[in-house]
matplotlib code that plots the C-alpha trace (Angstrom):
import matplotlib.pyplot as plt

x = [0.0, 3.2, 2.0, -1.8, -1.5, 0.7, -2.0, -4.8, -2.7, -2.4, -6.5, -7.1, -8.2, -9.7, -12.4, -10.9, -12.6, -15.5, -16.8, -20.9, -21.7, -21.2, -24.5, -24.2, -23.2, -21.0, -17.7, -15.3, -12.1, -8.3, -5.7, -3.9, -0.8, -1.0, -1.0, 0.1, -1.7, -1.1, -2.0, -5.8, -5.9, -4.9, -8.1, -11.4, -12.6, -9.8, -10.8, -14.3, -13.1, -11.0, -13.8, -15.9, -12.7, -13.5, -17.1, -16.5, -14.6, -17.3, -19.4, -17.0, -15.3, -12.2, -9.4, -7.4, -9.9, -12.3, -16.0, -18.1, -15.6, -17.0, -17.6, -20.3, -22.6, -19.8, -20.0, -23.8, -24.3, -21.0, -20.5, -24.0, -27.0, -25.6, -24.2, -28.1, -30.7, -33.2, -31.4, -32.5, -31.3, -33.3, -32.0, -28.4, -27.9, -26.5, -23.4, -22.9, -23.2, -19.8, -20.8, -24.0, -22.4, -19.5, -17.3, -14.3, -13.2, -10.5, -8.8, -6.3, -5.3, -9.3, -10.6, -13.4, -11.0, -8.8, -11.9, -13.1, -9.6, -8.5, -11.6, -11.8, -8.0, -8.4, -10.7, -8.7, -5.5, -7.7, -9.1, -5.2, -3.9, -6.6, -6.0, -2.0, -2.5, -5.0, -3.8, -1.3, -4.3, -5.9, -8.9, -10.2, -9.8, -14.0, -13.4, -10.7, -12.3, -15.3, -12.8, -11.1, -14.4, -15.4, -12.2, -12.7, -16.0, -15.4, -12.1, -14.4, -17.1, -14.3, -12.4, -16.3, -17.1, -13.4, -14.2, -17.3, -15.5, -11.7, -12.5, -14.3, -17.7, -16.9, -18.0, -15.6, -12.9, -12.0, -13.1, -11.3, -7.6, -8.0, -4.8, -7.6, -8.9, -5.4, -5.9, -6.9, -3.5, -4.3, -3.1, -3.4, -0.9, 0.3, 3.3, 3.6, 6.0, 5.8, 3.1, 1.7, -2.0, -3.5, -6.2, -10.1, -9.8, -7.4, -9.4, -12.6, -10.6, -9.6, -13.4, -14.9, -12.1, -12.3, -16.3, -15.9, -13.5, -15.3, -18.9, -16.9, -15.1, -18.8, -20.0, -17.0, -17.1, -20.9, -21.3, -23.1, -23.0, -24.9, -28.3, -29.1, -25.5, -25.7, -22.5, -20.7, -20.8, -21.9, -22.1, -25.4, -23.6, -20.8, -23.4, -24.9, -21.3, -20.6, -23.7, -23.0, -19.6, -21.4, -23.6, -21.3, -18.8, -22.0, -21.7, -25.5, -25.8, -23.6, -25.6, -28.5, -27.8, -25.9, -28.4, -31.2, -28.7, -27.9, -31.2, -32.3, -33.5, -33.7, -37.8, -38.5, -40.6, -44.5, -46.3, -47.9, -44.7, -42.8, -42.6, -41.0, -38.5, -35.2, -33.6, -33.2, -32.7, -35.8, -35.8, -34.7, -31.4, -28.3, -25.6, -25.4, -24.4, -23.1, -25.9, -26.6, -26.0, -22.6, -20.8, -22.7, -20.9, -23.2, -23.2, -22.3, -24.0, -26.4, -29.4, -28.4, -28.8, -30.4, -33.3, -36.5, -36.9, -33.2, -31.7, -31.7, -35.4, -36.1, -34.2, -33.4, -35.5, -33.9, -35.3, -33.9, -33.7, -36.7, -37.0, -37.1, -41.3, -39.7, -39.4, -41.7, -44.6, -44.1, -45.0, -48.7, -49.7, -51.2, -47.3, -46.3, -42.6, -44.0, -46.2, -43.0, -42.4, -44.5, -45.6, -48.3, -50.3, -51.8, -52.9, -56.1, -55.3, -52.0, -52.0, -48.6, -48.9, -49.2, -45.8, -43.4, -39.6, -37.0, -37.0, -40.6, -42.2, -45.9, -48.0, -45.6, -43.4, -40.4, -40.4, -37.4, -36.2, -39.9, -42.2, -45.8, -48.6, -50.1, -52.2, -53.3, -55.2, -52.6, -50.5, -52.5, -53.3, -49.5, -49.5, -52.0, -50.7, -47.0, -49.2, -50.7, -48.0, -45.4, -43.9, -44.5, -42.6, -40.1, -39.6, -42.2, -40.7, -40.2, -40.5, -39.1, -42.3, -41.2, -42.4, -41.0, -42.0, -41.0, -39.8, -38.9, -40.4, -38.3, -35.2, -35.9, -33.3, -34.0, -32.1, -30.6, -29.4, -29.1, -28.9, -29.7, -28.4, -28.3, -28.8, -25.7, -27.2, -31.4, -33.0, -35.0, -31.9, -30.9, -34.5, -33.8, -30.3, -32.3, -34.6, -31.8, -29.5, -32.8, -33.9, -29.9, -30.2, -33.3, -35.4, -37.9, -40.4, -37.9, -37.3, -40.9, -41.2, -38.3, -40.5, -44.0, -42.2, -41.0, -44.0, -47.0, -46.6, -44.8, -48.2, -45.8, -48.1, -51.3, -52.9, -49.4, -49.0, -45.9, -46.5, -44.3, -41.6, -38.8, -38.0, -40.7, -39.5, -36.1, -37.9, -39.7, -36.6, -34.7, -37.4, -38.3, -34.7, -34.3, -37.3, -36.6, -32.9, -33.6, -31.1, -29.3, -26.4, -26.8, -27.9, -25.2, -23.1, -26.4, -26.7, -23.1, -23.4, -26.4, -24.9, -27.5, -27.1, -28.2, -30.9, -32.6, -35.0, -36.0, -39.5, -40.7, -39.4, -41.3, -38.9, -38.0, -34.5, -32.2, -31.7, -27.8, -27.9, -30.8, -28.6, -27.9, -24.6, -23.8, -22.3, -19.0, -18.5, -15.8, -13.7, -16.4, -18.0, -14.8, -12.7, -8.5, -6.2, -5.6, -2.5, -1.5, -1.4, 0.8, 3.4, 3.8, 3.8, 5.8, 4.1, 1.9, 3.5, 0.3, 0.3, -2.4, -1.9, -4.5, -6.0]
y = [0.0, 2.5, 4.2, 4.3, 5.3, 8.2, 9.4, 8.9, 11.4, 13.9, 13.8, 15.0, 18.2, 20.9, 24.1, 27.0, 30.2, 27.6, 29.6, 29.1, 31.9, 30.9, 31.3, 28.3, 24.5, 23.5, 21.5, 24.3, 22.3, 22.8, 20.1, 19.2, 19.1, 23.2, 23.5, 20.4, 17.6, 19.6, 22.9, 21.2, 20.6, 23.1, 24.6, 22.9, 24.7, 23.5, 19.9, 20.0, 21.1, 18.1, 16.0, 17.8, 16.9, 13.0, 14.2, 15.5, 12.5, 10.1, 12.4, 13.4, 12.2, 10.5, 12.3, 9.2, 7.0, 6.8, 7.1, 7.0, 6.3, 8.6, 7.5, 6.1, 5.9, 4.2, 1.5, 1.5, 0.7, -1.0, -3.4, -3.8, -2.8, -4.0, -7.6, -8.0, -10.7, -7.7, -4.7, -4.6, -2.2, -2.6, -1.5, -1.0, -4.2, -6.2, -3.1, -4.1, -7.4, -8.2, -6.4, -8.0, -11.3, -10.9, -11.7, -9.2, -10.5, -11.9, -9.5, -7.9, -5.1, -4.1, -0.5, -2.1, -4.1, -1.8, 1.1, 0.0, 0.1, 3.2, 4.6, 3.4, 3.5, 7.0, 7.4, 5.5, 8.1, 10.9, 9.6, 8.6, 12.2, 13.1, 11.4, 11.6, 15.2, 16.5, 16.2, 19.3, 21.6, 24.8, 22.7, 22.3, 18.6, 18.1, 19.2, 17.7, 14.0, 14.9, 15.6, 12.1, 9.9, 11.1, 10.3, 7.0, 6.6, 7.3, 4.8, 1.5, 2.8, 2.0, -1.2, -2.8, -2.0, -3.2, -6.6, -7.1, -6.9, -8.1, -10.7, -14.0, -14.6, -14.8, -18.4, -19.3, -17.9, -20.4, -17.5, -15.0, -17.0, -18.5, -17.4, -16.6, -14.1, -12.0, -10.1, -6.0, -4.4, -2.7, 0.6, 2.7, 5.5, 7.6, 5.4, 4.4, 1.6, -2.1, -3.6, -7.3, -8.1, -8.8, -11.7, -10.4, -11.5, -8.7, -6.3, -6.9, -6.2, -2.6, -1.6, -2.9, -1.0, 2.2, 1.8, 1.6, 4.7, 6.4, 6.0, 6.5, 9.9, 11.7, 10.6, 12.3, 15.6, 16.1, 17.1, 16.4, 17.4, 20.0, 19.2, 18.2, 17.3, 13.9, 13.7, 13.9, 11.2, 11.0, 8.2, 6.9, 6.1, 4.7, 2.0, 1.7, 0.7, -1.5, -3.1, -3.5, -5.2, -7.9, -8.7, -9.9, -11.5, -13.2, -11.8, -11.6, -10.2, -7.3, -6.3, -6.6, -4.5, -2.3, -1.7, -1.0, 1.7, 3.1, 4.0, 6.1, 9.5, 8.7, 7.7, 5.4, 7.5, 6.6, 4.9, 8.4, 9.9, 7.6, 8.4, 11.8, 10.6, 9.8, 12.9, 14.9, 13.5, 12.9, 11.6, 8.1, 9.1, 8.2, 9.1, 9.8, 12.1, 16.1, 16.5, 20.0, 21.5, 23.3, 20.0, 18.6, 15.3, 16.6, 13.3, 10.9, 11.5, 8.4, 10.9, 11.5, 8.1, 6.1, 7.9, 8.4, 12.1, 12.5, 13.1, 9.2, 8.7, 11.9, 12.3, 8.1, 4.9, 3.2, 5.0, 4.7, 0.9, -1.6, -4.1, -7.8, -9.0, -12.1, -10.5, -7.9, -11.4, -11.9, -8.7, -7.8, -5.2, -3.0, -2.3, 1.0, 0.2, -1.8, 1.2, 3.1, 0.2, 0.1, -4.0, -5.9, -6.0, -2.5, -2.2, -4.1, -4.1, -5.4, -9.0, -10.8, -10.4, -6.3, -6.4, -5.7, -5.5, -7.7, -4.2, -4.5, -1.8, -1.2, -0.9, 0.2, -2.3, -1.6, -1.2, -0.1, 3.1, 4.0, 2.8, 1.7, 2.2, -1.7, -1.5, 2.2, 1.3, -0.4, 2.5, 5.0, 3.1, 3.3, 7.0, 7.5, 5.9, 7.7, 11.4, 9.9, 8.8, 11.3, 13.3, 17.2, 20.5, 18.5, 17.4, 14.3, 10.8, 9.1, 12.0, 10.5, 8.2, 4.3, 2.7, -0.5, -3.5, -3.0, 0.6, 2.6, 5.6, 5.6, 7.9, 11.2, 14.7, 18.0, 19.8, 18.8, 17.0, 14.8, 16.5, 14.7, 13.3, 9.9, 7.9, 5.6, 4.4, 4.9, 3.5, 1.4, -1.1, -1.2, -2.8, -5.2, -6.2, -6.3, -9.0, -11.2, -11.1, -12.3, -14.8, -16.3, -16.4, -18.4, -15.3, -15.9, -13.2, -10.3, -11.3, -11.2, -7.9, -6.2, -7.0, -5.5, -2.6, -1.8, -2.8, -2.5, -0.1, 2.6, 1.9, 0.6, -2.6, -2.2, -5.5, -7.1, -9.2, -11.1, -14.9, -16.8, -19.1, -21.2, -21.1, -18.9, -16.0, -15.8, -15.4, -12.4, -10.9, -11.7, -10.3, -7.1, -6.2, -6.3, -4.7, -1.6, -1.2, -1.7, 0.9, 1.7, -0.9, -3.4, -6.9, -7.9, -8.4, -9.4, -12.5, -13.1, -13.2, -15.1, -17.6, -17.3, -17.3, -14.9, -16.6, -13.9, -15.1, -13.5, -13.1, -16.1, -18.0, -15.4, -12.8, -9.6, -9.8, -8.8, -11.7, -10.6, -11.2, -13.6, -16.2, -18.1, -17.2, -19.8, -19.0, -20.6, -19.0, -15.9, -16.4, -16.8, -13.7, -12.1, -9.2, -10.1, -7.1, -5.2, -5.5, -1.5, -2.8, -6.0, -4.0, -1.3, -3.0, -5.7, -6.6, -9.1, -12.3, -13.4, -15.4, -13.9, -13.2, -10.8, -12.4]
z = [0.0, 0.2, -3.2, -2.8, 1.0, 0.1, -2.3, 0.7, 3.1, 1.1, -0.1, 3.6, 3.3, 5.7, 4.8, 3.9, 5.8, 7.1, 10.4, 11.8, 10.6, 6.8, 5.2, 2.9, 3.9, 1.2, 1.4, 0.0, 0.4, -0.1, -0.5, 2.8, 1.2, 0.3, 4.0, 5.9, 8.0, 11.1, 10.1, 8.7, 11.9, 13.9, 15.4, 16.5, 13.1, 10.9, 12.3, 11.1, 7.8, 7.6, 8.5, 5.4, 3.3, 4.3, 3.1, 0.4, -0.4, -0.2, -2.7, -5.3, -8.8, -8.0, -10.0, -10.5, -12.5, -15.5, -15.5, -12.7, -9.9, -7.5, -4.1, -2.6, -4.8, -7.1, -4.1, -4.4, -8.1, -9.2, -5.5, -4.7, -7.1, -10.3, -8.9, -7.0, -7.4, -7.5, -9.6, -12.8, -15.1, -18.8, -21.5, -20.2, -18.6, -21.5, -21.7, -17.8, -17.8, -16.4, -13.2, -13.0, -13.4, -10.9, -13.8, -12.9, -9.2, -10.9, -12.9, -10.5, -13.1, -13.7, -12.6, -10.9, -8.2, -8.0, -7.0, -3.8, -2.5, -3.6, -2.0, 1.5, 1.8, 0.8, 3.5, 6.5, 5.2, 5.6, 9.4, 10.3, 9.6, 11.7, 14.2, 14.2, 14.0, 16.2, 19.6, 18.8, 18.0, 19.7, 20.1, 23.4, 25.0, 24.4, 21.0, 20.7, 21.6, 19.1, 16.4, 17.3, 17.4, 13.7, 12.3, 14.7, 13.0, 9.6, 10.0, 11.2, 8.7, 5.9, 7.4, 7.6, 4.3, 2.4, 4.6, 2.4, -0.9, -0.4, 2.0, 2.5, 4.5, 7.8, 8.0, 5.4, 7.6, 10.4, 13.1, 11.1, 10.5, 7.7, 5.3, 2.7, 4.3, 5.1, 2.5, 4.1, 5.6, 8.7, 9.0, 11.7, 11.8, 9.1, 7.8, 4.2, 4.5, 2.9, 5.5, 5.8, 5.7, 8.5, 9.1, 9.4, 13.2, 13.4, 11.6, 13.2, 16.3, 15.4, 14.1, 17.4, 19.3, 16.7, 17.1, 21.1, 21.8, 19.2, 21.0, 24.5, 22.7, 21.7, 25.2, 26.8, 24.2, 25.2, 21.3, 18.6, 14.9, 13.4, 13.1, 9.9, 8.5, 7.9, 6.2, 9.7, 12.1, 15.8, 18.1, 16.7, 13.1, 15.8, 16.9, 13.4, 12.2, 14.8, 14.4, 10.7, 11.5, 14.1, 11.8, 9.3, 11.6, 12.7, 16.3, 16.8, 20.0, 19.4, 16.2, 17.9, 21.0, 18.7, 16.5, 18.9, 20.3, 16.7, 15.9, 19.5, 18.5, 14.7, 14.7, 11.6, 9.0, 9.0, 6.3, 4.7, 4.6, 3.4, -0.3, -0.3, -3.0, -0.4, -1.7, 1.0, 4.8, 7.3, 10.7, 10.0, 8.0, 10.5, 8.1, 4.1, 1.8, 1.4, -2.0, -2.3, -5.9, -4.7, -4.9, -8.2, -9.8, -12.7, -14.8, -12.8, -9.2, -8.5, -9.6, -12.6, -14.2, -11.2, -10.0, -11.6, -12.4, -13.2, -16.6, -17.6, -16.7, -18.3, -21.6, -22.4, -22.9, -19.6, -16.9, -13.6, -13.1, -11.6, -8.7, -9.8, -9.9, -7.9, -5.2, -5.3, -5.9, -2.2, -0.5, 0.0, -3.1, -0.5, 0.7, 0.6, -0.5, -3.3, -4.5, -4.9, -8.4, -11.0, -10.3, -12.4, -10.0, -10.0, -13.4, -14.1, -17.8, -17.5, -19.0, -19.9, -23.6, -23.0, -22.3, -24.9, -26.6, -24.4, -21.7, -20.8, -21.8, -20.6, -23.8, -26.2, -28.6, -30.4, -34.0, -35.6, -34.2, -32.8, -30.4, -31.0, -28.9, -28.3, -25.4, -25.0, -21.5, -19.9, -20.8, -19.7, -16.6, -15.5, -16.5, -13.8, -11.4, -11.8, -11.7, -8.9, -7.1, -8.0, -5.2, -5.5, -5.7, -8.6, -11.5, -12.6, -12.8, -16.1, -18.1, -21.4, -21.0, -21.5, -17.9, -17.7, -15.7, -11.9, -12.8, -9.7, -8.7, -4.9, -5.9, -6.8, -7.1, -6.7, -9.4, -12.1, -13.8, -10.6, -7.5, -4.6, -1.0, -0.6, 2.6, 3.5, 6.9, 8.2, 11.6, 9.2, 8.2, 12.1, 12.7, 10.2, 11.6, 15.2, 13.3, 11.4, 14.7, 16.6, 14.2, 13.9, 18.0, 18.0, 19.4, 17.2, 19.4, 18.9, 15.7, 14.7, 16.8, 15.2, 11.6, 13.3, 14.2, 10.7, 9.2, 10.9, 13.9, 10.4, 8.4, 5.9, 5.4, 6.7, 8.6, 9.3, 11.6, 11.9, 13.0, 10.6, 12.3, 11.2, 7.7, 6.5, 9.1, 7.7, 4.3, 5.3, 7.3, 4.1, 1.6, 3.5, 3.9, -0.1, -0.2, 2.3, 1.3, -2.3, -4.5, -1.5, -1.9, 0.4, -1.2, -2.7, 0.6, 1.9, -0.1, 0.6, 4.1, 4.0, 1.7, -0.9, -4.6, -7.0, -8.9, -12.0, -14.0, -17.6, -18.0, -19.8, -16.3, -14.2, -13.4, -15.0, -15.7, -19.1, -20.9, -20.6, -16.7, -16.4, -14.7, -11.8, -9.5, -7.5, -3.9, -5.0, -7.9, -9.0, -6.5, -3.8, -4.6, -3.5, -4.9, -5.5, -4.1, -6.5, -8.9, -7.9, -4.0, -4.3, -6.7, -4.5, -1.2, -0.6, 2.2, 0.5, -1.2, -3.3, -6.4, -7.8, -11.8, -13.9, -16.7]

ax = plt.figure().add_subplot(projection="3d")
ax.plot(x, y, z, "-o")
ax.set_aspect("equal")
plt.show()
């Protein structure tokens, strides 16, 4: 990692001039190494400008790479989305099929490793300089601990997430030992020399330590971020990543008290509410992105081409992508997370043969170059219900008027062409780790309590009652996660976790997939559904001794 670590130092950067009484919230940023690590953090001020840097970070084009590395939402479509049992995305999923069909966790020399790495790694550089750094400030010694717990924070946040990707399931790990799964180098400090890999035991020890001092740190700082800036972190995206991390090294009883604690003062949105387009935070949003129009990734933020009133969905045939019908089969219609996809089931003209063209058009078949109108009902049926359903004060959804089968109307911006904030963490996905660490601890009460508090005490389905046990509760924890979290880059590493293979089907076999990525992934398959470290690590760091070729 000497090379790429040196390049994550010097992204730290602090806000130049950024005082409380600036009228506008935007992350105006200089490089640290204009001014020096110490000097970004040199005042309690400074230090919060660093920590925008980190922010920034996580919502901006990455200079060293091609098209569309930028961040997190690089993470959501490219790690999680695209590789999903329930992504679709029509007419552009034959051009990503190689995504979609996990076909690149080989290729050591590939952009798409090699991304996830840079990222995060630029991240935990960023925290480290922090961290190094800030005990020589101005700041006060409560300021000074709120400073350290972000940089804490944001440091397990990226260690948890680079586990997902570069390393096996945790069951496949002999407790974490295995020589398979040595494959993260831990780095702590702000050294760049040739440094070993470490085994997942190891790394799962820092983020419960970083997670545990950073939670202790907030407490001790009696602070808080701004309200409403989501893009910081505070103790409650401490628990949330914490929770996250138990959960996948199957430590149930730690995710579960973790989660319950991650989610205090962030009330889950009710039923009536709940489609306001998840472009802006609400009460349930623990942590996500800076997405004001200030800091625009102009064509490639995530609302540009993956939300529904964006410039794909309104200029292009491809909308915004659509939820697989197999899934979407087993919730109850009158759901209000399924209302947010345009399903079969709410058009009473919709028949099988009113579908048309291999994307799935409602109504309309391709001919040539043009589209013809084949079932004018149907169509103007799901027309309807998009006017109806359509959240106000911006621009409609699927403007450029093609509505495709399972077509989602959740994601939404607010300028153009994709502005938008985007939510990396809500109290909603800590109820649903309460329920799976339940279920996998044979509370089968609490687990079905966990699911009646996201679902029936919100409104989200009306009449639910949870009473399923045994096999057919883990089927509803497992389908009402992909449904609530659906888009926001989780099931992917989901399905991993759970062992489960990705199963699409095409619509002739009753699902909704491209024919390019209607296949079957099998939980042993690419490399176990894991990542290789990247050719650019293992050349630079001579740390690692792997005999991994690109092919």
């Amino acid at each position: 990692m000497t090379k790429l670590y040196r390049i994550a130092i010097a992204g730290l950067v602090l806000a130049a001039g950024l005082t409380v009484s600036c009228k506008k919230d935007y992350l105006d940023t200089v490089p640290t190494n204009s001014v020096g690590a110490s000097t970004a953090v040199a005042s309690f001020n400074n230090a919060i400008g660093a920590l925008n840097g980190i922010a920034l970070t996580m919502c901006s084009q990455q200079y060293m790479s091609s098209q569309g590395f930028c961040g997190e939402n690089a993470i959501m479509r490219l790690y999680e989305n695209y590789p999903s049992e329930n992504y679709n995305y029509n007419a552009y999923a034959s051009g990503w099929a190689s995504i979609h069909n996990q076909t690149f966790h080989s290729r050591n020399n590939s952009v798409y490793d090699f991304y996830a790495w840079y990222y995060y790694y630029t991240i935990i550089g960023q925290a480290n300089s922090i961290l190094a750094n800030i005990g020589n400030s101005s700041a006060t010694d409560k300021e000074k601990a709120f400073i350290e717990a972000s940089a804490l924070t944001f440091r397990a946040y990226s260690y948890q997430k680079l586990l997902l990707y570069y390393c096996p399931r945790w069951s496949d790990s002999s407790n974490g030992t295995s020589e398979e799964g040595k494959k993260l180098v831990l780095r702590i400090d702000e050294s760049t020399g040739d440094l070993a890999p470490s085994t997942m035991a190891d790394i799962y020890k820092q983020i419960y330590e970083d997670c545990e001092t950073a939670i202790t740190k907030f407490a001790e700082s009696g602070m808080d971020r701004e309200a409403g800036k989501v893009w910081h972190t505070n103790a409650n995206v401490a628990h949330a990543v914490y929770a996250r991390a138990a959960l996948n090294k199957l430590d149930y009883a730690k995710a579960q008290s973790e989660a319950k604690l991650a989610r205090q003062g962030y009330d889950l949105v009710s039923g009536d509410k709940y489609n306001d387009g998840f472009m802006r935070p609400n009460s349930e949003w623990i942590f996500g992105s800076y997405g004001d129009a200030s800091e625009n990734q102009w064509y490639w933020t995530y609302g540009t081409q993956f939300s529904c009133n964006g410039y794909y969905a309104t200029n292009t045939a491809n909308g915004g992508g659509s939820i697989s019908i197999q899934l979407t089969d087993r919730i109850p219609d009158n759901d209000v997370r399924k209302g947010l996809f345009l399903t079969p089931d709410k058009f009473p003209s919709y028949n099988p043969e009113s579908v048309f063209t291999a994307f799935l058009n409602y109504g309309l078949d391709a001919v040539g170059n043009s589209y013809v109108m084949k079932n004018e009902a149907l169509y103007s049926e799901v027309d309807a219900y998009i006017k109806r359903m359509a959240v106000k004060n911006v621009t409609v959804p699927l403007k450029a008027g093609l509505y495709h089968v399972g077509d989602q109307i959740k994601f939404y911006v607010f300028d153009t062409p994709g502005v938008s904030y985007l939510p990396f963490i809500r109290s909603s996905e800590m109820v649903l780790i309460e329920a799976e660490a339940a279920f996998k601890q044979n509370k089968t009460s609490e687990a079905q309590a966990a699911l009646n508090t996201l679902n029936a005490e919100t409104g989200r389905t009306p009449g639910y009652s949870c009473t399923a046990t045994g096999d057919a509760l883990w089927q509803e924890i497992m389908d009402y996660r992909n449904l609530e979290l659906w888009g926001e880059g989780f099931e992917w590493s989901d399905f991993k976790r759970w062992n489960r293979p990705v199963d699409r089907k095409s619509w002739g076999n009753g699902g909704n997939a491209h024919p390019a990525v209607a296949v079957k992934i099998a939980t042993d398959a690419y490399n176990n559904w894991t990542w290789v470290v990247p050719q650019r690590e293992t050349d630079y760091n001579k740390g690692f001794n792997v005999g991994e070729t690109a092919e």
